[in-house]
C-alpha positions, 0 to 999 in steps of 0.5 A: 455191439458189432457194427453191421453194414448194408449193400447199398443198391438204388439209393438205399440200404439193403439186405443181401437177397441170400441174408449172408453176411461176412466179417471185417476185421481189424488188421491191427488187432485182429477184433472184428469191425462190423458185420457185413453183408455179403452180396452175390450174384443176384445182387450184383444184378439188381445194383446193375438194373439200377445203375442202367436204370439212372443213366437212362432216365432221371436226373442224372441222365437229363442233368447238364454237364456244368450241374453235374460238376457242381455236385460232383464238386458238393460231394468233394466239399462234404469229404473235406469235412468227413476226412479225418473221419474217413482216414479213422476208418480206413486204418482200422479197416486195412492198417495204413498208419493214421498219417499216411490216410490224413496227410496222403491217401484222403487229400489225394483222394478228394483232389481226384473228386476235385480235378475230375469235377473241373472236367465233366464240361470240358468232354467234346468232340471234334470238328472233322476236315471233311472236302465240301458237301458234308459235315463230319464231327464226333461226339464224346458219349459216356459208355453207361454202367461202369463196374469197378473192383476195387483192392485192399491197400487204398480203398478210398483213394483206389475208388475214387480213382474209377468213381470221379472220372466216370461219373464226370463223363456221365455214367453210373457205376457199381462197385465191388471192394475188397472183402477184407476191407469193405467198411470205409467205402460203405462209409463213404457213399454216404456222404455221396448220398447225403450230398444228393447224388441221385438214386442209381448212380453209384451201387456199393455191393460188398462181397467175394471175388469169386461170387460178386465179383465175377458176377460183375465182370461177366455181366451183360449189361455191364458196358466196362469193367475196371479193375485194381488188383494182382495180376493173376486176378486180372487175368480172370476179370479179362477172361469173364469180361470177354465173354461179351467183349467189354472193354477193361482197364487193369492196373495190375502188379509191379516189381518195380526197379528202383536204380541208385548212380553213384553221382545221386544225392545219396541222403535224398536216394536213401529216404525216397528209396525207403518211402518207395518200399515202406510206405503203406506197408509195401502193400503198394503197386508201384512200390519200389521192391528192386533196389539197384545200386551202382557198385561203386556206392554200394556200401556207403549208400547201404549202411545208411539206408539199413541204419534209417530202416531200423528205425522205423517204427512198426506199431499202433497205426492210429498213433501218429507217431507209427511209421508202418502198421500191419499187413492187412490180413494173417493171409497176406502175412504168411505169404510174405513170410513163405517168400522171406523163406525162399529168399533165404533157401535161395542163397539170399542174405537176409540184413534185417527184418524177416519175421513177424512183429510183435505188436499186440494181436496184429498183422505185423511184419518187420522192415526186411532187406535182402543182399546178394540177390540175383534176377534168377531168384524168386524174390526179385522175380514176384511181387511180394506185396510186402515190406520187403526190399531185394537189393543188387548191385550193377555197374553201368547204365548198360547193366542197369538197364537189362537187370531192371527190365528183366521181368513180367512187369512194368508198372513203375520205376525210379532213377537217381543221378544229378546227370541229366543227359543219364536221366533221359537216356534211362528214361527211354530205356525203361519199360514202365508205365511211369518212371520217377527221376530223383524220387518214387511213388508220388502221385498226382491227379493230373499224370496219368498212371498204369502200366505195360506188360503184365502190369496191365494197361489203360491209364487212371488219373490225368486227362487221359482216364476220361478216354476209358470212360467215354466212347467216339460216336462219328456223326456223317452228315450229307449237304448235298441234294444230289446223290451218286447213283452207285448201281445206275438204275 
């Protein structure tokens, strides 16, 4: 039989208001996982009183910083114990290689939960320098009921990265995942449940962007939306959310440049630069999908880096020898087949990859390379969301930097040189959020991450993220018993 999941609203599991319910499936397989139902706007509406509901009166309202942290910190010691558990089931739910979950994104995941925890007493305000006779401070005050939407390609860890600072800060939260991949959160707020979280504080309502998900952000007692996702779907959270000036954080697209020096360790530059658009896919945002490498090693550092690609190997992501597992839906791999297509029409050398893989009944699609592109064509322009690499040559520090801001983005980028006075003069001239000197797409609960131009803006993780969910209240208080007469009378 089919596994069927709930919405699960105000500590319990429910039916959808409409009785709709949708399938999940396997990326991998194309078999179905569960049965799931499908929320709306109705929904969405009852998870939001709740959440308002929790953060206003109860236990979690009344709850003191430091026993908020510990709980905070119980649920983080039960996904330790569930961790292999839940990486079983995201890879079923949206293909990542059963590695990737249990050595990357469930570690990470629960290390976010932890670093959050350590900080939900450490929230203040300040004292202010104000001259004699009144005393002026502020206070760090929680915003209330946190929506989150959340993507396909790392559910757990994408979560996480809303639900832990948000609940140290003292608000509740409603979540909307990815329709294609609803069933590891579902999993997960279990254990959240189980761990004593009380009733209210976090809402899982599964369903469409079109239907829960613009509910959620265009709802009015909503106070922040916070949103992982492509840049055009951002665009149309902003626009519901401004319809009652709510503040929103977006971490959106990415093309990132990803530049090789002819003075960087060429085995080191050709391994990272392969986990940088491989890993997960290339289903990540901060993959590193522009390749720029310096003329003069142009040749030695590709032969090596195509020799390793096409090695990897595509498969079965439960086997723990598999390198890359499927796309996460036939939909995303035609798309990534339409831009190989014009790739080639545009005059690109397609080396390697560029079709389907033929593994089972799955979403698979090859390691693909590209040669002989330019920053007019269409595959160095649009994030393809794929294991697909455009990759130009430049010659100067100069080049590199024009060709590697030459786009919407700016999410990340990466640098590899031995040469520190290159490495901090390409740092300055990057336009990204983040930028990796000498390896790429590593994360870290403490540094924050997000981006600039069209890849959004706030930062998520690190210290930093707490700011979007809290807001500064100024406390002005008069010491003094005379008081000015303004108007003399």
């Amino acid at each position: 039989m089919e596994q069927s999941y709930q919405l699960f609203v105000d500590g319990e599991w429910m039916d959808s208001i409409s009785k709709e319910t949708f399938k999940s499936y396997n990326p991998a397989t194309g078999e179905v996982n569960a049965v799931v139902a499908k929320g709306g706007k109705e929904d969405i509406d009852l998870a939001v009183k709740a959440a308002r509901k929790a953060f206003q009166s109860g236990p979690w309202a009344e709850m003191a910083p430091s026993d908020r942290g510990r709980l905070l910190n119980k649920v983080a010691q039960e996904l330790w114990k569930k961790a292999d558990y839940l990486a079983e089931v995201e890879t079923k739910d949206n293909g990542l290689p059963i590695n990737e979950n249990k050595m990357i994104a469930m570690p990470s995941m629960i290390d976010v939960l932890e670093f959050y925890a350590g900080l939900a007493n450490k929230v203040q305000g300040e004292t202010l320098a104000s001259p004699p006779g009144r005393f002026n401070y502020t206070l760090k005050e929680p915003l209330g009921v946190v929506g989150a939407i959340i993507p396909w390609n790392f559910p757990l860890m994408l979560a996480m990265w809303k639900i832990a600072p948000a609940l140290a800060a003292g608000n509740t939260i409603v979540l909307k995942p990815a329709e294609q991949t609803p069933i590891s959160l579902l999993e997960m707020v279990k254990i959240f449940k189980k761990a004593g979280i009380p009733d209210g504080v976090i809402n899982v309502v599964p369903g469409y962007g079109s239907d829960a998900g613009n509910a959620l952000s265009s709802h009015p007692d909503v106070d922040k939306v916070a949103f992982t996702g492509s840049t055009s779907t951002g665009k149309i959270i902003m626009q519901a959310a401004s319809k009652n000036l709510k503040p929103v954080s977006l971490e959106l697209g990415g093309k990132n440049p990803n530049i090789v020096f002819d003075d960087a360790n060429i085995e080191n530059a050709v391994n990272g630069s392969m986990f940088g658009i491989y890993f997960g896919q290339g289903q990540v945002c901060a993959s590193g999908s522009r390749l720029y490498v310096q003329e003069s090693i142009y040749e030695q550092f590709m032969e090596a880096f195509i020799d390793k690609a096409q090695k990897i190997k595509v498969g079965n992501p439960l086997d723990p020898t598999t390198h890359m597992g499927p796309q996460v839906s036939e939909q995303q791999l035609e798309r990534i087949e339409h831009f190989v297509k014009t790739g080639v029409d545009q005059g690109a050398k397609l080396v390697i990859g560029g079709e389907r893989a033929k593994v089972d009944n799955g979403n698979f699609f090859t390691p693909t390379v590209f040669e002989n592109v330019s920053s007019d064509m269409t595959i160095a322009k649009e994030e393809i969301f794929g294991p697909v690499l455009s990759v130009i040559k430049f010659k100067d520090e100069e080049d590199a930097l024009q060709k590697a801001n030459d786009t919407l983005y700016g999410l990340t980028s990466g640098i590899w040189t031995e040469n520190l006075k290159r490495a901090h003069r390409m740092v300055k001239g990057l336009q990204s959020g983040t930028v990796y000197v000498n390896t790429f797409s590593m994360l870290d609960s403490v540094a924050p991450f997000g981006g600039t131009k069209q890849s959004g803006f706030g930062r998520e993780l690190g210290i930093q993220a707490l700011d979007m969910y809290t807001q500064t209240k100024n406390v002005w208080m008069d010491l003094n018993d005379e008081h000015l007469n303004w108007y003399g009378v």
